[in-house]
C-alpha positions as CSV (number, residue, x, y, z in Angstrom):
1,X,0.0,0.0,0.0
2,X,1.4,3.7,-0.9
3,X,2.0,6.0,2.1
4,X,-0.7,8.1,0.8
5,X,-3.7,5.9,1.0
6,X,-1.6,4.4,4.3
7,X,-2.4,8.1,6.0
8,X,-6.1,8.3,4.3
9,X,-7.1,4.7,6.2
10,X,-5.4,5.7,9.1
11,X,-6.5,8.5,10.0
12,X,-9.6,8.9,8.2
13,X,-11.5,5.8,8.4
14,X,-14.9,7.2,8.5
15,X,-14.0,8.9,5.1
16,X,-13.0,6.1,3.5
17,X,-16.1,4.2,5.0
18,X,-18.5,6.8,3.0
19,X,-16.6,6.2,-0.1
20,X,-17.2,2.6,0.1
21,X,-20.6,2.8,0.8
22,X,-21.0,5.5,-2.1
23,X,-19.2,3.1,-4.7
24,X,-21.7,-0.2,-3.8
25,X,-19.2,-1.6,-2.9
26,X,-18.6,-3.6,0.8
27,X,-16.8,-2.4,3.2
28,X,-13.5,-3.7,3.9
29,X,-12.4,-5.4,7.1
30,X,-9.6,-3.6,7.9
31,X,-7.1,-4.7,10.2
32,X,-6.5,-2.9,14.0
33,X,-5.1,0.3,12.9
34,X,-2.6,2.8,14.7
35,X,-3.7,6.2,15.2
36,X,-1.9,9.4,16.5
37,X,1.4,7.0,17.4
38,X,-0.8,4.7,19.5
39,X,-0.7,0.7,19.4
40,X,-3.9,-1.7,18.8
41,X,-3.7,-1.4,23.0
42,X,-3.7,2.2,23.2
43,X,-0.1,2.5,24.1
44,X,2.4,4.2,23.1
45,X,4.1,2.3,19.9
46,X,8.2,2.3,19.9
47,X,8.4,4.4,17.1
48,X,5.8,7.0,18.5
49,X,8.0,7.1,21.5
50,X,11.1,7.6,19.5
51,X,9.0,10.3,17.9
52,X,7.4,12.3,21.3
53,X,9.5,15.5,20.5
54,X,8.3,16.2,17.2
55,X,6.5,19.0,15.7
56,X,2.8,18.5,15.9
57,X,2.5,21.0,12.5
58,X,3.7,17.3,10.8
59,X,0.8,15.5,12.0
60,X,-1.8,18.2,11.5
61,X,-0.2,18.7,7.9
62,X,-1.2,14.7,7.3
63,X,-4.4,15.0,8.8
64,X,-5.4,17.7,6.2
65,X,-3.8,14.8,3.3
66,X,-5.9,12.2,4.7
67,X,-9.3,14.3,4.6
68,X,-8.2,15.9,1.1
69,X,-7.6,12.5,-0.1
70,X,-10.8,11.0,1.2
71,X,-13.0,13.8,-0.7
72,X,-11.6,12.9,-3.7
73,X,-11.8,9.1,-3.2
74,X,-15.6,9.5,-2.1
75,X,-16.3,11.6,-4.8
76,X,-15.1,9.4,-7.4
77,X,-16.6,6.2,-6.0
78,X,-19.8,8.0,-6.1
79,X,-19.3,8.9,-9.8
80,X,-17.9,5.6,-10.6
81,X,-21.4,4.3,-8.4
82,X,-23.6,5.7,-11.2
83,X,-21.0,3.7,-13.7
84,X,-21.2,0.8,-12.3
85,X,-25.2,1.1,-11.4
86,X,-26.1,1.8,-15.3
87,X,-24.0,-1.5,-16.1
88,X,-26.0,-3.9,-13.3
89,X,-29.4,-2.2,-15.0
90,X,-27.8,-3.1,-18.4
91,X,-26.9,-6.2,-17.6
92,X,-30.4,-7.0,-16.0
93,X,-32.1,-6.2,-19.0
94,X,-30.5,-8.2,-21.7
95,X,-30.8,-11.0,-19.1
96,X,-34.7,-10.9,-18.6
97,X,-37.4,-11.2,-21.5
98,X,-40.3,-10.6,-19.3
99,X,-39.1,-7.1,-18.7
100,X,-41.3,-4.0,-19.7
101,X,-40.4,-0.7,-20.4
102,X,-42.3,1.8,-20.1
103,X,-41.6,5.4,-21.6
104,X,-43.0,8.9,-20.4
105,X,-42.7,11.5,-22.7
106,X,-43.8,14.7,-24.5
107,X,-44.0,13.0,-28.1
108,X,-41.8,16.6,-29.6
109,X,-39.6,17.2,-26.8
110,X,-36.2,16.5,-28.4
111,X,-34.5,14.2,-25.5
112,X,-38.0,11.7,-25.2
113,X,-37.5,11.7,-29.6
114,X,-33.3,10.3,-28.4
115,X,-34.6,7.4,-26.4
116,X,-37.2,6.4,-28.8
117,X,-34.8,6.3,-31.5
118,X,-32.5,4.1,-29.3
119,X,-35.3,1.6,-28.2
120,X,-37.0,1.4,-31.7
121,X,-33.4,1.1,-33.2
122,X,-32.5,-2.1,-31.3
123,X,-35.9,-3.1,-31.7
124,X,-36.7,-3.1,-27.4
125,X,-40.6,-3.6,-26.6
126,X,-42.0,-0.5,-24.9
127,X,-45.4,1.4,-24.3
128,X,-45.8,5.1,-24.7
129,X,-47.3,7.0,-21.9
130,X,-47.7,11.1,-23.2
131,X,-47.7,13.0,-20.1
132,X,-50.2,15.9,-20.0
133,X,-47.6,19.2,-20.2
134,X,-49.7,21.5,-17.9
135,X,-51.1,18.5,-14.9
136,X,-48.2,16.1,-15.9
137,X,-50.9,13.4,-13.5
138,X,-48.9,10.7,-15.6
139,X,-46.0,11.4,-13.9
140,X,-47.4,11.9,-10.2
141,X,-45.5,8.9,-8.8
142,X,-42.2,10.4,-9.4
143,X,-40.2,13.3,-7.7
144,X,-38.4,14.3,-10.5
145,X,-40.6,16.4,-12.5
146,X,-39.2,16.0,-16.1
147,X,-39.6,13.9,-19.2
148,X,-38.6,11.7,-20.2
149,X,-38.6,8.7,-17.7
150,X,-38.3,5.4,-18.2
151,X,-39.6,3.0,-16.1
152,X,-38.6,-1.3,-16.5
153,X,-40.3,-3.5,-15.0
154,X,-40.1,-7.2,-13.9
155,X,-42.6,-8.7,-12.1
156,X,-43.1,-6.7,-8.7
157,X,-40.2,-4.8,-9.2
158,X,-39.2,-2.0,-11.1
159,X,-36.5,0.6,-11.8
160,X,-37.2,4.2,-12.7
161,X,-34.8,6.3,-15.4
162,X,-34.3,9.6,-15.6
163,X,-32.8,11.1,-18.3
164,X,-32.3,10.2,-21.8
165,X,-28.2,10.2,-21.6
166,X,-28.6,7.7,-18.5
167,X,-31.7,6.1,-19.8
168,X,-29.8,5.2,-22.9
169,X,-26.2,4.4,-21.0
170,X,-28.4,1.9,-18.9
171,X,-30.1,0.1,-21.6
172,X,-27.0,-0.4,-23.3
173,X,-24.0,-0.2,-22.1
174,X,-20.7,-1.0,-23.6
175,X,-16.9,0.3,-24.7
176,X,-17.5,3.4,-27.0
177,X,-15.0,5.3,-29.0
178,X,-13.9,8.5,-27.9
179,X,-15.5,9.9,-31.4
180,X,-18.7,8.7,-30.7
181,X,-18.7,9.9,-27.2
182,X,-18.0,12.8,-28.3
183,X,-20.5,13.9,-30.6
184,X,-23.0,12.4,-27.9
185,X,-22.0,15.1,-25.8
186,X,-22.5,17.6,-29.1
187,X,-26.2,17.2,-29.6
188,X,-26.8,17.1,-26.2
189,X,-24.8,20.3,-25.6
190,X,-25.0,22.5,-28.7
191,X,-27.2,20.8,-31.5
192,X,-30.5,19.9,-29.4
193,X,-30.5,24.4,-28.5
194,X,-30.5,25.4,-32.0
195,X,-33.7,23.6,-32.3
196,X,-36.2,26.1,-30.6
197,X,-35.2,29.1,-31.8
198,X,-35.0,27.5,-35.5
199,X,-39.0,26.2,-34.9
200,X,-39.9,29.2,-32.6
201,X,-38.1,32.0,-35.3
202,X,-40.8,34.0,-36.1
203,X,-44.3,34.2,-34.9
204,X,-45.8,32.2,-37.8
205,X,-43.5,29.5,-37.4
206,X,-44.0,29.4,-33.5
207,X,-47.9,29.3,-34.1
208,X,-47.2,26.0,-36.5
209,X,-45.1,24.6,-34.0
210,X,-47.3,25.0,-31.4
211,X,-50.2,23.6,-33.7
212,X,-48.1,20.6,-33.9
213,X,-47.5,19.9,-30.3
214,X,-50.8,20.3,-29.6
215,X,-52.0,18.5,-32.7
216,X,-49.2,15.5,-31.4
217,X,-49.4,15.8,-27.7
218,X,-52.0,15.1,-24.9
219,X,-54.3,18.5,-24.4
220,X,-57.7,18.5,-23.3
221,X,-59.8,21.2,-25.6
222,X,-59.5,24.5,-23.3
223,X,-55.5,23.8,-22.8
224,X,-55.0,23.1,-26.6
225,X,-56.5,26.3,-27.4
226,X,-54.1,28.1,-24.6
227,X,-51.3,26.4,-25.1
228,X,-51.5,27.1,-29.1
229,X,-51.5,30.7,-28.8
230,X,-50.3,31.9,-25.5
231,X,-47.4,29.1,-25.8
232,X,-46.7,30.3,-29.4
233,X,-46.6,33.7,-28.3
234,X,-44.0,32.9,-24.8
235,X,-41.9,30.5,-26.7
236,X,-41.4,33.4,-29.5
237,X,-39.8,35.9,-27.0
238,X,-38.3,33.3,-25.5
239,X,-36.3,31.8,-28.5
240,X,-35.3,35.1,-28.7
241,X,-33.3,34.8,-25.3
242,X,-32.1,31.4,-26.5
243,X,-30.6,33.1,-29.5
244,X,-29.0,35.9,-27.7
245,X,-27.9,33.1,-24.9
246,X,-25.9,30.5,-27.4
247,X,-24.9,33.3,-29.2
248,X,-26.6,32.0,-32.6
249,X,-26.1,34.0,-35.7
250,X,-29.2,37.0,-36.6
251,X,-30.7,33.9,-39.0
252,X,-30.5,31.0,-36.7
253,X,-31.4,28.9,-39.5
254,X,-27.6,29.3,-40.8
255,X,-26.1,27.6,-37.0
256,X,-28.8,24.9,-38.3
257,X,-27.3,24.6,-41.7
258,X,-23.3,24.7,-40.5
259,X,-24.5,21.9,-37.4
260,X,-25.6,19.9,-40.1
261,X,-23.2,19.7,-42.4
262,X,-20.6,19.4,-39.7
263,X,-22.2,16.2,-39.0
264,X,-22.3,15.0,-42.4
265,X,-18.2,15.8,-42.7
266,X,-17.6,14.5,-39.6
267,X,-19.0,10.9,-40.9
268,X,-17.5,11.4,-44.0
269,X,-18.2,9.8,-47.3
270,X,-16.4,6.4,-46.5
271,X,-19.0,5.0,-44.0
272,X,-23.1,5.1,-44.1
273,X,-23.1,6.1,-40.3
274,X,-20.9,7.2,-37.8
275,X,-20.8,3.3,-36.1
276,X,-19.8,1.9,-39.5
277,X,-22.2,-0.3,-41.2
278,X,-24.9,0.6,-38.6
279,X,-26.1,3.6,-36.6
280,X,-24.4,4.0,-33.3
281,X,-25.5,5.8,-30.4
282,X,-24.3,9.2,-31.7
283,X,-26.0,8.7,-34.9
284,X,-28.9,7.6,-32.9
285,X,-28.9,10.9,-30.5
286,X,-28.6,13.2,-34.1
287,X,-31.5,11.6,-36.1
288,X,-33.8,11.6,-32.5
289,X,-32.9,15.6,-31.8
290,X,-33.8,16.5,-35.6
291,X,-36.5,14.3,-35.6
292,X,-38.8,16.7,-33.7
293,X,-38.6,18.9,-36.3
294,X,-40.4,17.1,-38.9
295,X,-43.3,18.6,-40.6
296,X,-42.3,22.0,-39.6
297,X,-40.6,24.8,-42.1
298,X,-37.1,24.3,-40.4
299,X,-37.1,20.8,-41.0
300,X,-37.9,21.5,-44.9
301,X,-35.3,24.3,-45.1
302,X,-33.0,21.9,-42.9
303,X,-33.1,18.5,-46.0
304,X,-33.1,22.1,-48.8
305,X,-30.2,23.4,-48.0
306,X,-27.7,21.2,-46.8
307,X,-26.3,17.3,-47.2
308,X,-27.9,15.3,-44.3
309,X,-30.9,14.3,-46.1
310,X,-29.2,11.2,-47.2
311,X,-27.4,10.2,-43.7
312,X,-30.7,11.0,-42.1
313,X,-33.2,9.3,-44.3
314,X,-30.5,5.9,-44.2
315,X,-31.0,6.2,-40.0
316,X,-34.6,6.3,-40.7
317,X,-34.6,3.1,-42.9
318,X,-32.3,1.2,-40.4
319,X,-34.5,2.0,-37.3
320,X,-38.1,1.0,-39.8
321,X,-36.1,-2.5,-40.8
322,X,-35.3,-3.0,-37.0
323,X,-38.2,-2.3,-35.6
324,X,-41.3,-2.6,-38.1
325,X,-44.1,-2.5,-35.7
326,X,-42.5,1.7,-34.3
């Protein structure tokens, strides 16, 4: 054992306690330890008595180590927890067939489009619940307050997803490649914001939108009616602070049109999709983020004027031929 994790157990056992606990992982017996110079007995050890004259700055200075070193070693067993939870969950599901999943989601809200393209790609059984965006009753039974959630069940037991990054890391997970983690982490972070100030630009086009959702999504009569106009007229000033915040360009349409066809360059002409010979999960967040889109005037201006028609239209055909019935 180093001399640095010798100092953390030593003098910081309940520390190290919480970081086992945090990373699901038992906690280790650990042998009678010596603290402060002091024998399994309680006292003194030789060396502590060769020791009696020196500074105490030296001990306090290891002290601090110890606890500096426990904070990180519990923080990165509880990040490494959420790792190693999403793989059980994984693991569980391509073990069990009597499994069902059940998705909650606003049918055009960008990150519930993601996991649907995921779970219709690898053709996974699911049922649809569409949460009612002003109640949200559906979703009474959980605390967190957002779509989507996924919810797999087995029996009397279930599991509740929150998420669509973690809902899709849990229902498969394996090695990636650094590429496609990385443009992962581009439609979640830039790609899936250029999408309401491109459908929200002007009022017309926020009125269509809104026509849509409501057209799409679960609305009684009277909320249809106010969501379609008053949600029209909200999400129009507020595209506008979108715009101003990810500093888009005066014609967002054009951070559309260079998102695009930085996708298509950065599969290149070599390969169908970015996983190869089939979509991967960075192909699979892309096609799900512009999917929302469809039927509205950016989405037409989006396949007009730039090359991802083809990619996207060849993710469409592999997620029909593997799962005919979505």
């Amino acid at each position: 054992m180093d001399p640095a994790a010798r100092v953390v157990r030593a003098l910081w056992p309940g520390g190290c306690a919480l970081a086992w606990r945090l990373g699901g992982r038992p906690q280790p017996l650990l042998p009678t330890q010596s603290r402060a110079g002091f024998g399994a007995a309680g006292g003194p050890s030789p060396v502590a008595a060769a020791r009696k004259g020196s500074p105490r700055l030296l001990g306090a200075a290891a002290l601090a180590l110890g606890g500096a070193l426990g904070l990180y070693h519990t923080a990165r067993w509880h990040l490494r927890a959420q790792d190693l939870h999403a793989e059980r969950s994984a693991a569980q599901l391509s073990l069990s067939s009597r499994l069902q999943l059940t998705l909650y989601q606003y049918k055009t809200c960008p990150f519930c489009s993601k996991v649907r393209a995921f779970l219709d790609f690898h053709a996974l059984p699911y049922q649809v619940v569409e949460v009612n965006p002003v109640r949200r009753a559906e979703i009474k039974f959980s605390s967190y307050r957002k779509v989507p959630i996924l919810v797999a069940q087995e029996g009397e037991s279930s599991q509740q997803l929150n998420d669509s990054s973690v809902i899709i890391s849990a229902l498969k997970t394996y090695l990636v490649s650094g590429e496609e983690m990385k443009w992962r982490q581009w439609a979640d972070d830039w790609l899936v914001h250029l999408i309401s100030p491109n459908v929200y630009r002007t009022p017309t086009e926020a009125l269509a939108s809104f026509d849509y959702i409501v057209r799409e999504g679960k609305f009684g009569a009277v909320e249809g009616a106010v969501a379609k106009y008053m949600g029209a007229a909200a999400m129009y000033l507020i595209s506008k602070r979108l715009k101003s915040r990810h500093r888009l360009q005066d014609n967002v349409r054009e951070d559309l049109y260079e998102a695009a066809d930085k996708w298509v360059a950065a599969v290149g002409k070599d390969r169908p999709f970015m996983g190869g010979q089939k979509p991967n999960l960075a192909d699979l967040a892309v096609y799900g983020v512009l999917r929302v889109m469809e039927g509205l005037d950016a989405f037409d201006d989006l396949m007009q004027h730039t090359h991802i028609q083809p990619w996207y239209l060849r993710v469409e055909r592999a997620i029909t031929e593997a799962s005919p019935a979505h």
